[in-house]
C-alpha positions as CSV (number, residue, x, y, z in Angstrom):
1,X,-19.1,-3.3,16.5
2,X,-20.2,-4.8,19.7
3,X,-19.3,-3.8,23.1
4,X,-19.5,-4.8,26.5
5,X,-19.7,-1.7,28.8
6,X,-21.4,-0.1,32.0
7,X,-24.9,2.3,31.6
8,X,-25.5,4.4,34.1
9,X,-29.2,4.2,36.2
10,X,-30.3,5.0,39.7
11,X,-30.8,8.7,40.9
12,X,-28.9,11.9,41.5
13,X,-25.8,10.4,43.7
14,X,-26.8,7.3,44.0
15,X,-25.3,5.6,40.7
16,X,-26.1,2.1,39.7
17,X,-24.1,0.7,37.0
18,X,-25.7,-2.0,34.5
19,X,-23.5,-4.4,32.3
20,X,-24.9,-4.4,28.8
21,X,-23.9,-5.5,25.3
22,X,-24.4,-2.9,22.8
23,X,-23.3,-1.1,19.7
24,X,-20.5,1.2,20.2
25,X,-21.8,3.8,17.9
26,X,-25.1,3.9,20.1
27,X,-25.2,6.3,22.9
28,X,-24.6,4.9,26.3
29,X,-27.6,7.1,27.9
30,X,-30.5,6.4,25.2
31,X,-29.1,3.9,23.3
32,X,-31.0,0.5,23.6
33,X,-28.8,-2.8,24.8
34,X,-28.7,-6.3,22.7
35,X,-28.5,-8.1,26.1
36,X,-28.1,-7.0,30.2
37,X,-25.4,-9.1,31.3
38,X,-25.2,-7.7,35.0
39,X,-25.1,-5.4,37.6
40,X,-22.5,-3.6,39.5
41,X,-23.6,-1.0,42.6
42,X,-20.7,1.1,43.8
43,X,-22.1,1.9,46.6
44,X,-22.8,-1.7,48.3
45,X,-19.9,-3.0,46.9
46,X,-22.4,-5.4,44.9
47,X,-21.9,-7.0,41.8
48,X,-24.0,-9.9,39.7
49,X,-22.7,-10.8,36.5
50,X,-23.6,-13.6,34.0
51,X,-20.5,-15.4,33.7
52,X,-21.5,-17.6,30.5
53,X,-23.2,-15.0,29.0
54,X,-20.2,-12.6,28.8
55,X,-17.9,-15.7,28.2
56,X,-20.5,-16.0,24.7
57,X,-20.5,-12.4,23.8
58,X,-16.9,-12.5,24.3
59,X,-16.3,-15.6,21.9
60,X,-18.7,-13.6,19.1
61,X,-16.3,-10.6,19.1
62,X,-17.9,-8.2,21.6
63,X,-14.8,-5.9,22.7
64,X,-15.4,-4.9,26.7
65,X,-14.5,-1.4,27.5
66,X,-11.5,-0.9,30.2
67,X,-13.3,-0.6,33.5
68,X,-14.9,-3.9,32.6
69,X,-12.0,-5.6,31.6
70,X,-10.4,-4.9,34.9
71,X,-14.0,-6.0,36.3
72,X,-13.9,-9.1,34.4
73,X,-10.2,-10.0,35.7
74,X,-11.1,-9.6,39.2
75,X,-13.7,-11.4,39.0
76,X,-11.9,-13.9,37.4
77,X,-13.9,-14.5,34.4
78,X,-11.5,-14.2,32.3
79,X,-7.3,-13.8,32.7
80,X,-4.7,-11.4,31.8
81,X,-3.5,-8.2,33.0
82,X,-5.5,-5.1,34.1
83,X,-5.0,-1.7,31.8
């Protein structure tokens, strides 16, 4: 199964958050992404995500993970309620 979630890069305290598509049973460390959909930094506040892209993997049955659900919804790519 197919999920849209965030993978961890950037150095010791600095964390830099990438939004991939990948296989849940893959690890989120070493595990290799289908597709990079984005990029959120938590430290500049920054965020870059491909709207149509995630709108597609959406629509094939990719299953985003709670923190990018809530990301999606304030972003307002997609609508519904935060969990």
């Amino acid at each position: 199964m197919l999920t849209i979630r965030l993978t961890r890069k950037g150095k010791k305290n600095q964390p830099f958050f990438r939004v991939v598509v990948i296989d849940k049973r893959r690890s989120s460390k070493g595990g290799r992404a289908v597709e990079e959909l984005g990029y959120v930094d938590p430290l500049t506040k920054r965020k870059s995500l491909k709207k149509e892209r995630i709108l597609h993997w959406i629509k094939m049955g990719a299953k985003p993970s709670d923190t990018i659900h809530n990301l999606l919804i304030s972003e307002k790519i997609i609508e519904g309620k935060k969990i």
